[in-house]
Backbone bond lengths (Angstrom), bond angles and torsions (degrees), N, CA, C in turn:
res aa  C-N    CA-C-N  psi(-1)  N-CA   C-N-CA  omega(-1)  CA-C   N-CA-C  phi
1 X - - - 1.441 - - 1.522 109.15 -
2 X 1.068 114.39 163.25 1.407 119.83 -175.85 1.335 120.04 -129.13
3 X 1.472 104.71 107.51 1.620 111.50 -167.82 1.259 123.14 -90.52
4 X 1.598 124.40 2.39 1.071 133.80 -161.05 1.314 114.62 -43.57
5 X 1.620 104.67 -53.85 1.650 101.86 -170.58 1.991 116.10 -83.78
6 X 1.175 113.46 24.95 1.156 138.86 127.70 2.100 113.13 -12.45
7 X 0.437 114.29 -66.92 1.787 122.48 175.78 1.239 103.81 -82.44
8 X 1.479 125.89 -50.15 1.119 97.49 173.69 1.799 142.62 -74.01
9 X 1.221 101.85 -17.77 1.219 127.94 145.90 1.821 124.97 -7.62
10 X 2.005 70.29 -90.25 1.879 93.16 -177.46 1.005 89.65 -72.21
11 X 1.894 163.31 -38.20 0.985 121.58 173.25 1.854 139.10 -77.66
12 X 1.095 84.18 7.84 2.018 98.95 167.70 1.942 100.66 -109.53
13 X 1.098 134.54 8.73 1.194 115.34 166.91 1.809 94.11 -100.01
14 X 1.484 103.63 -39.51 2.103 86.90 173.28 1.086 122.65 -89.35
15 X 1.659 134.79 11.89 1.306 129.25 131.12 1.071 143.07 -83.83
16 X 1.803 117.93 -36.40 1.576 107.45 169.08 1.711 109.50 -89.15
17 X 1.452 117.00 -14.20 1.191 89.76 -169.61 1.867 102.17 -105.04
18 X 1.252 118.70 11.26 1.200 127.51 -139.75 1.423 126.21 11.96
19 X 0.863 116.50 56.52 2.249 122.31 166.13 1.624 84.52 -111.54
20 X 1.887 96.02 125.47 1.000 136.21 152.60 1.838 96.58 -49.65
21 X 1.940 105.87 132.83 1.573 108.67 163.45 1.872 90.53 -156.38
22 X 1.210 101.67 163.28 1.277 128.37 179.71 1.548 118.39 -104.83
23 X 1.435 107.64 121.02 1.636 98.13 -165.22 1.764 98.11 -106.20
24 X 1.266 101.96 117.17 1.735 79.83 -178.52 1.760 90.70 -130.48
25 X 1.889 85.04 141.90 1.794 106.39 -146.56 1.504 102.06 -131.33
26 X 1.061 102.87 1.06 1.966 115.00 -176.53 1.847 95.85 -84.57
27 X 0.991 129.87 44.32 1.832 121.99 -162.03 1.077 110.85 -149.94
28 X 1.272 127.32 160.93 2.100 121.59 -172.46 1.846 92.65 -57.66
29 X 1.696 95.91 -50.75 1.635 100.34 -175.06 1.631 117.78 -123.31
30 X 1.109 102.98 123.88 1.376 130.41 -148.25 1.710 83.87 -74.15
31 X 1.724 117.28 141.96 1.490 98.86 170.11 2.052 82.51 -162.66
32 X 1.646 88.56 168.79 1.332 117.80 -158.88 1.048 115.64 -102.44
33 X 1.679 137.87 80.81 1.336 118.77 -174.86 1.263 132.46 -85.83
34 X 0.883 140.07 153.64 1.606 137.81 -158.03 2.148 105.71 -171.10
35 X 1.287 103.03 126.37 1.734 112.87 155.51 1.626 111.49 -22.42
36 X 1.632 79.42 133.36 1.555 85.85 -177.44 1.757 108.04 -61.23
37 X 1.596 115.99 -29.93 1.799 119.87 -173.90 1.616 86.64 -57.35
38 X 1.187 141.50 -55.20 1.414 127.64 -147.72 2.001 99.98 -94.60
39 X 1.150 108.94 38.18 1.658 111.35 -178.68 1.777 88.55 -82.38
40 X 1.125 119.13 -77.63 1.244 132.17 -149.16 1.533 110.03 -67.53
41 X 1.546 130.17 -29.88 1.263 121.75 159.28 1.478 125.68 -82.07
42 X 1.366 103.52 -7.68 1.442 99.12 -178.95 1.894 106.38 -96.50
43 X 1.358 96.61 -15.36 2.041 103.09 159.37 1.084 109.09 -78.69
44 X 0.982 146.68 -15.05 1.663 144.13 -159.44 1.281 101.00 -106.04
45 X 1.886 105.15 -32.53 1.850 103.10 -177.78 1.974 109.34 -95.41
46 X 1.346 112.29 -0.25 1.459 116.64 -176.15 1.967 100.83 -97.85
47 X 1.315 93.99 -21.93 1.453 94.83 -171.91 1.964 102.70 -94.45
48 X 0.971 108.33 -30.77 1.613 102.86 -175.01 1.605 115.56 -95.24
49 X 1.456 103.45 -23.16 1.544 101.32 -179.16 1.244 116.60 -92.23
50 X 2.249 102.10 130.98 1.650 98.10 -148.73 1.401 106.35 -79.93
51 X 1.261 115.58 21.48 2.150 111.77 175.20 1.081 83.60 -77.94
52 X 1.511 148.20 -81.84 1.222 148.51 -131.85 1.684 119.93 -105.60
53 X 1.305 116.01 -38.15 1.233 115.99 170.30 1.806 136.71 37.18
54 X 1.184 86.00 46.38 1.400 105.89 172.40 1.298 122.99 -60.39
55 X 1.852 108.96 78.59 1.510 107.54 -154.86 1.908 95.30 -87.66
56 X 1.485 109.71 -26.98 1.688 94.84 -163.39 1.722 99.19 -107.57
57 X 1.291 111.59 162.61 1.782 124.52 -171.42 1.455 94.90 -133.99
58 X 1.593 103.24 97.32 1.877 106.36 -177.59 0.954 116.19 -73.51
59 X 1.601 120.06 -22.52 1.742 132.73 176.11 1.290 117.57 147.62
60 X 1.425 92.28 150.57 1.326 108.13 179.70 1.283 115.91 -121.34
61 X 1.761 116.94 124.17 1.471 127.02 -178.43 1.799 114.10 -97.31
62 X 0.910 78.87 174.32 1.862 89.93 167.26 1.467 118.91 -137.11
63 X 1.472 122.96 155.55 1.189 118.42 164.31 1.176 115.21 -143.31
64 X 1.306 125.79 153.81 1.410 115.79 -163.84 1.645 91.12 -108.98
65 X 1.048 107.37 161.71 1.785 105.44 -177.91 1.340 107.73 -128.97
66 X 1.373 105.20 13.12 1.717 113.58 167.20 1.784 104.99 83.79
67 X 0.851 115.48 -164.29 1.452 138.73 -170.09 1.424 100.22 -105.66
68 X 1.152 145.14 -20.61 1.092 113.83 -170.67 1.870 98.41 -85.29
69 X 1.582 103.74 -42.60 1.506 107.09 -172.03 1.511 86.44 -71.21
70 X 1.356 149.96 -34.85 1.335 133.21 -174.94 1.447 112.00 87.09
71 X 1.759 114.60 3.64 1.735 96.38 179.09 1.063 99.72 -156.61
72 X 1.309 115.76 -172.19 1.334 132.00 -141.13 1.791 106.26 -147.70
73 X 1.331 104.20 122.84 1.613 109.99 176.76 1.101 107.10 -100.85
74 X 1.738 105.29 128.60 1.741 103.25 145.76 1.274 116.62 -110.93
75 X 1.567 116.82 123.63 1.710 117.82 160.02 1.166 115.06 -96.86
76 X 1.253 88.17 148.73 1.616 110.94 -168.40 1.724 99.26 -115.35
77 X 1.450 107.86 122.33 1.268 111.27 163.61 1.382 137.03 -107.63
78 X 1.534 128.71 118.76 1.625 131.44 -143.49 1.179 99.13 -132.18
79 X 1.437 113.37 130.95 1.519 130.75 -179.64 1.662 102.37 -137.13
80 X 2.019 103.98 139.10 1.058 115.87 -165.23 1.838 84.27 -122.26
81 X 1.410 97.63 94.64 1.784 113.00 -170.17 1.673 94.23 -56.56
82 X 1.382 137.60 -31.44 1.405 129.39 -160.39 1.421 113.01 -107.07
83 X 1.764 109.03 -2.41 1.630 116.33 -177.27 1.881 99.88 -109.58
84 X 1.709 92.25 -18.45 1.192 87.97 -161.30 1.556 144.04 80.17
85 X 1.069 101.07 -5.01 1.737 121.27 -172.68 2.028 100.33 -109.61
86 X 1.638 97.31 145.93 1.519 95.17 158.74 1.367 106.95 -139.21
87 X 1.373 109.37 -161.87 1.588 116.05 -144.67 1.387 89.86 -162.50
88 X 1.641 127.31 138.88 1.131 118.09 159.38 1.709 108.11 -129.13
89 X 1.526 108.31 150.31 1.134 111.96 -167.21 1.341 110.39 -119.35
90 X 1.626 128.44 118.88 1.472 111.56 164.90 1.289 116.04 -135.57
91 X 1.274 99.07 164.45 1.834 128.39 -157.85 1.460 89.13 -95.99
92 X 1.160 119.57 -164.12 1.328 152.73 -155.48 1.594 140.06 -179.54
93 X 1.287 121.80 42.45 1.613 119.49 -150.92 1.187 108.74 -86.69
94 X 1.517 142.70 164.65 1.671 130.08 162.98 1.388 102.13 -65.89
95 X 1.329 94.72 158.99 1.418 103.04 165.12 1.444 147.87 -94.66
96 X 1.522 97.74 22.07 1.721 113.89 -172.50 1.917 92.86 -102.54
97 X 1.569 105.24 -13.68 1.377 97.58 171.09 1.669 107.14 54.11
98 X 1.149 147.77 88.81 1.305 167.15 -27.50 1.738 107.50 109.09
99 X 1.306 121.30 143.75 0.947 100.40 -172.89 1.959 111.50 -84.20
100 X 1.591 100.89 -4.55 1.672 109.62 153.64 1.330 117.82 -55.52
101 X 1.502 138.92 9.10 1.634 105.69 -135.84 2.028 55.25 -157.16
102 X 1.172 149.53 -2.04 1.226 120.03 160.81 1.246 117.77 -64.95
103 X 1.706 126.38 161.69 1.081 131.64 179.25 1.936 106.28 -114.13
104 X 1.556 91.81 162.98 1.451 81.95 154.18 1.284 146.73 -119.74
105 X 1.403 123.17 148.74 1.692 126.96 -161.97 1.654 108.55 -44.09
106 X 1.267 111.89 132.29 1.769 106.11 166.55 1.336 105.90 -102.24
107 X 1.492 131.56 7.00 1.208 146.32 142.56 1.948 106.41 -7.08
108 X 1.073 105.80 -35.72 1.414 102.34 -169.71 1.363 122.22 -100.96
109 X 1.681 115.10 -5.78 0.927 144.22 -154.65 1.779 93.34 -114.10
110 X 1.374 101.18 -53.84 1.377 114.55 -149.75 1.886 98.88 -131.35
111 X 1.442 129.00 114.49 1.469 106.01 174.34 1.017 113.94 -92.15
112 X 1.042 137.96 -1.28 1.388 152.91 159.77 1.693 106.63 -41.24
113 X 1.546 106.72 -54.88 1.723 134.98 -177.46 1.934 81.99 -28.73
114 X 1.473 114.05 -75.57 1.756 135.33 176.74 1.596 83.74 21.33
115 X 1.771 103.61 -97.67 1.338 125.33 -136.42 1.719 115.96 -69.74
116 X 2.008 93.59 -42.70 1.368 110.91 164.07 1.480 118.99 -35.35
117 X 1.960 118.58 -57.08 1.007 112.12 -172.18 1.428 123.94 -81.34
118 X 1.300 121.92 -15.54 1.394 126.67 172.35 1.514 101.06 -84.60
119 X 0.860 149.44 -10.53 1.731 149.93 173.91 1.927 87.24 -82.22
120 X 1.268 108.56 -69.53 1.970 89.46 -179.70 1.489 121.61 -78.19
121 X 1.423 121.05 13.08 1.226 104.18 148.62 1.582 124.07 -95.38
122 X 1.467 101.63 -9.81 1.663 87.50 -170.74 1.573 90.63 -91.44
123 X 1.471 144.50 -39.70 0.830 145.57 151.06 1.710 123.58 -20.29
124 X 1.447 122.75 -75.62 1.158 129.42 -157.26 1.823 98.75 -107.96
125 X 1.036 121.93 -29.90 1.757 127.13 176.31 1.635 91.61 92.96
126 X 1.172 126.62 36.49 1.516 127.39 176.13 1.535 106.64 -82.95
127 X 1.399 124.76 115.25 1.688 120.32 174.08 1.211 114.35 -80.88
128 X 1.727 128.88 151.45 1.178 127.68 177.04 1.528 93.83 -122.06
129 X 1.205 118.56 128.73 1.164 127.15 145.98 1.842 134.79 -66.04
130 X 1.718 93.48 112.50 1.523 94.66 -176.93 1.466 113.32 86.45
131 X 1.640 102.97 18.27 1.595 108.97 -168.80 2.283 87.87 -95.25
132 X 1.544 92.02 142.34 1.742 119.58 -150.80 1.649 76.10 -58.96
133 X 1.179 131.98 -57.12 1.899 128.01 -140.10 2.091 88.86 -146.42
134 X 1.021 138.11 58.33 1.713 123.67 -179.77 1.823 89.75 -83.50
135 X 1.479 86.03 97.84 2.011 97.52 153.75 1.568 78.43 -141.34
136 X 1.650 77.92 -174.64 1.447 99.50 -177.60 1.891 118.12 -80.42
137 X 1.349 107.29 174.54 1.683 100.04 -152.95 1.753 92.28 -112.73
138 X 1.341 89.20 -72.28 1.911 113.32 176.46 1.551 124.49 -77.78
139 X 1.400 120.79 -28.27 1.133 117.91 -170.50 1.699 98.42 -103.80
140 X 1.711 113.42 158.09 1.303 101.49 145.72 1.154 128.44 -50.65
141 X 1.746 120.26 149.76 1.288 132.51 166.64 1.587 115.80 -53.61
142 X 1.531 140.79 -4.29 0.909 128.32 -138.62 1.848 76.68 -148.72
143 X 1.401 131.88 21.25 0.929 139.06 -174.12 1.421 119.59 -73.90
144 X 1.598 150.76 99.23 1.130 114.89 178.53 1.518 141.24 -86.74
145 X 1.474 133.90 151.24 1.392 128.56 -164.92 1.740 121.61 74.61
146 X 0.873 130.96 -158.61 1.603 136.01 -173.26 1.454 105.57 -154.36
147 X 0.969 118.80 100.82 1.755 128.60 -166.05 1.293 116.51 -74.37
148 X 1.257 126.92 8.88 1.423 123.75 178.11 1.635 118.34 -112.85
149 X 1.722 90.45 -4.68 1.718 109.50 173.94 1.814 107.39 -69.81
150 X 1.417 105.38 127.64 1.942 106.03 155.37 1.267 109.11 -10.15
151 X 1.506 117.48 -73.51 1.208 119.83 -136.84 1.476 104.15 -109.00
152 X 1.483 124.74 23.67 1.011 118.83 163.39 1.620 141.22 -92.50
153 X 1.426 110.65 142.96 1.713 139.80 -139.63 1.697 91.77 -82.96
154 X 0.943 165.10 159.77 1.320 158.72 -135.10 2.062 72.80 -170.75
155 X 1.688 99.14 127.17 1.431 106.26 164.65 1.757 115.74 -63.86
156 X 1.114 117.22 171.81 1.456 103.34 157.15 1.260 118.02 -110.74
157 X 1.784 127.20 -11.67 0.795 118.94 172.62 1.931 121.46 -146.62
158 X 1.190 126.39 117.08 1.028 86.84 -159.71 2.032 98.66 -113.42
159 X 1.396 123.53 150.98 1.638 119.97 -165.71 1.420 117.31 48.53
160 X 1.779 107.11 3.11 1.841 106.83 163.59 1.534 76.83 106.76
161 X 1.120 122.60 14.81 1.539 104.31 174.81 2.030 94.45 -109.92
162 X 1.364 101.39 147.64 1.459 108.49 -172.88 1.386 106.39 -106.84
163 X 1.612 106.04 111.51 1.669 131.18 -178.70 1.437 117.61 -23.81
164 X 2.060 94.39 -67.26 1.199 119.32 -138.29 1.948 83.05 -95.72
165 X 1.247 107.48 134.19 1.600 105.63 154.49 1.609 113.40 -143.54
């Protein structure tokens, strides 16, 4: 993929849209960090404006960075199928997840956003605000914890059936 226009980017999201973001370019893959409040206007302005046109959203991961760093990344990965170029974008939320620390759905932006964001909430316990259906994707509904968190407790048994073998 080709990240080049990467800088130019983050520097048209802190001039036309003015939200402060951080371009850090020293990395195999160059990516854009920015507040979780400025997620959803700064997708709405990568996807509609015709310089850049970030029509497809290949996915979005999470990582938990444990307890000691205390938070939790989401990248967002954006491809402009007709420029050919992508862009990746990531957030930063705590990780006690608070009802400060929800994000919002790009579901509206992106339908793709759908599956991505219900895969990291049942996974990571990450909330989306304004997300179309947020249950769980892979696990039962009746699942406890989010298994891709540090600090998560592995059941021992779950319907009398035993997890761990």
């Amino acid at each position: 993929m080709d990240f080049s226009i990467s800088g130019k980017v983050s520097f048209s999201i802190n001039t036309e849209l003015k939200i402060d973001t951080q371009f850090i370019e020293n990395v195999p893959q160059p990516f854009i960090l920015l507040s979780a409040q400025s997620l959803l206007p700064v997708c709405k302005f990568l996807h509609s404006n015709p310089l850049f046109y970030f029509d497809f959203l290949n996915c979005i991961t999470a990582v938990d960075n444990g307890t000691e760093a205390g938070n939790i990344d989401l990248v967002y990965h954006l491809t402009s199928i007709p420029f050919e170029k992508s862009v990746i974008l990531k957030v930063q939320i705590d990780r006690m997840l608070g009802d400060k620390d929800k994000i919002d759905s790009v579901s509206s932006v992106w339908r793709t956003a759908d599956w991505h964001e219900r895969e990291i909430y049942d996974f990571f316990g990450v909330k989306f605000n304004n997300h179309p259906d947020l249950r769980r994707i892979l696990l039962p509904a009746d699942w406890e914890g989010h298994p891709l968190r540090k600090d998560y407790q592995e059941q021992e048994t779950y319907h009398g059936i035993k997890v761990k073998y």
